[in-house]
N, C-alpha and C positions, 0 to 999 in steps of 0.2 A: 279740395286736396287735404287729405289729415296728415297730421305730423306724425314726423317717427318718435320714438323714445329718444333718441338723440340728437334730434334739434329742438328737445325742452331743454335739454342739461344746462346751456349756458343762462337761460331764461333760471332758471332755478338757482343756478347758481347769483346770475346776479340778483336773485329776488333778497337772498341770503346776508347780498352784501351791501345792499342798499341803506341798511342804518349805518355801518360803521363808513360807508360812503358821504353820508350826511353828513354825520358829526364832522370825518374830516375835513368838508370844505366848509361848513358852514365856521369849526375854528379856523382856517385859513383867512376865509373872508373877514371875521372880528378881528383877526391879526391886526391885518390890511388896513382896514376902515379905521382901527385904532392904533396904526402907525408902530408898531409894537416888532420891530427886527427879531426876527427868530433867531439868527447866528447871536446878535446881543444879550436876546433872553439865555441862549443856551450859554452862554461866557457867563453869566449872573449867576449862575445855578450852578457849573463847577464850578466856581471863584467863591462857593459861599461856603461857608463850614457847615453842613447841616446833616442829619443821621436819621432816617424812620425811626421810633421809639412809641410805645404804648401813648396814645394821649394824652396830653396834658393838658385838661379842663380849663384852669386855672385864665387862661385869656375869653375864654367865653365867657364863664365866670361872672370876670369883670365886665365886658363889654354891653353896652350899651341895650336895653329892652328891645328896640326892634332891631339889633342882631340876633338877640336870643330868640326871638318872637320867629324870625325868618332861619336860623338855624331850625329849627321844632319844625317849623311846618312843611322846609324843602324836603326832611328827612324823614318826614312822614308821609309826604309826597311821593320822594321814592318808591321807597316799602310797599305801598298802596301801588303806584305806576308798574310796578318790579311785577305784582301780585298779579292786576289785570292784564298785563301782557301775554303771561303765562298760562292763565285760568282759562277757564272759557267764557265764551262770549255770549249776551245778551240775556242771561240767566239773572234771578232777581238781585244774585250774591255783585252782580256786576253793574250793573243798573245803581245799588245803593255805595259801594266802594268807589264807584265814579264821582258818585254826587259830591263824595268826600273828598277825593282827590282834585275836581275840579274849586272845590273850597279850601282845598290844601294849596294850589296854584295860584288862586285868586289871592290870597291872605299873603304869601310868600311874595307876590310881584307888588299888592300894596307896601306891606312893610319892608322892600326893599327901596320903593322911594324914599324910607326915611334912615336912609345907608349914605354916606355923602364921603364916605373915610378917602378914596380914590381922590375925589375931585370935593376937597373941602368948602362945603355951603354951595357946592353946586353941584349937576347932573353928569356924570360920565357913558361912556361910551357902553357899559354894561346895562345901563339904566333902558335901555333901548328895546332888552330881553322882556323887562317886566312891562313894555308899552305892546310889546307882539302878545304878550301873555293876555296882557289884560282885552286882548282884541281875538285872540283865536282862541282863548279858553270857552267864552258864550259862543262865539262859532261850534266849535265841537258840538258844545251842547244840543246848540239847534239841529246840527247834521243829525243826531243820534235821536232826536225828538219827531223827524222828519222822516225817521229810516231811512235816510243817505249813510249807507253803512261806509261806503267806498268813500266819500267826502271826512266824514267820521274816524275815520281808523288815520288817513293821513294827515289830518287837523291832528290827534290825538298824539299819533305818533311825533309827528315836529316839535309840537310842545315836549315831550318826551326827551328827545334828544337837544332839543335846542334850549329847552329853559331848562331844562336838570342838569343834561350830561354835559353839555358846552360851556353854558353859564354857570356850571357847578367847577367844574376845569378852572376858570379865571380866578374862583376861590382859594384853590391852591399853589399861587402864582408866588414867588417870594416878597414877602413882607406881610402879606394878606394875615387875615385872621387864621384861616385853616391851613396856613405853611405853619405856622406859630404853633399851631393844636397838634402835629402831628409831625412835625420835620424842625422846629424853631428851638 
């Protein structure tokens, strides 16, 4: 039996909506698992006096080498993830921006262990991101080494969404460094 033209649409449609699907629950669930009241959070954030404005460097700055270190490398992790998403695939410009990107991942979940500002001289509930990283970033690899393109893309894509865009979200929570850069 072949399908018509419109019994793809909602398949397309959800294919469409499947990242911004992700990120949603997968923040719900860091919510959750890190006990974090969304109504509370949202009364924190009106009750706080704060304004977007150009950034103001000046706390990065300061802040300690492996902030600075895991600043640099998330944000060049982006840029890089932003670019192969986009780009096309398996061409050599992608194959070497990977290799980067997955050494831009790799580097950002280490020097994120030596991040402790949360949960002072000990691990929090963000630290969690950089143990998935550091576990599904050499997965990818292999998938993409193995031409498991289907294994590949959705390895690739998680870390994508979950260590940049989710764990990058928790970044700008208030009091954080990057409310401070950009809203403090």
């Amino acid at each position: 039996m072949s399908q018509t033209a419109d019994s793809t649409k909602p398949r397309a449609a959800w294919r469409m909506l499947r990242p911004l699907a992700f990120v949603a629950g997968t923040a719900a669930l860091t919510l959750l698992l890190a006990r974090i009241d969304p109504r509370r959070l949202a009364q924190t954030i009106a009750g706080l006096d704060w304004r977007p404005h150009a950034p103001d460097l000046r706390p990065l700055l300061t802040a300690s080498p492996a902030i600075q270190v895991h600043v640099i490398v998330v944000l060049a992790a982006l840029a890089v993830g932003l670019y192969l998403l986009a780009g096309p695939k398996g061409r050599l410009a992608h194959r070497v921006l990977g290799w980067a990107w997955a050494v831009f991942m790799l580097t950002g979940a280490v020097s994120s262990l030596f991040i402790r500002s949360i949960s002072p001289g000990g691990f929090s509930f963000i630290h969690l991101f950089s143990v998935v990283a550091l576990i599904f970033v050499p997965l990818g690899l292999y998938y993409a080494r193995r031409h498991n393109v289907r294994g590949h893309r959705s390895t690739m894509l998680g870390l994508f969404n979950g260590g940049l865009l989710v764990a990058g979200a928790f970044a700008f929570l208030p009091g954080r460094l990057m409310w401070q850069v950009f809203f403090g």
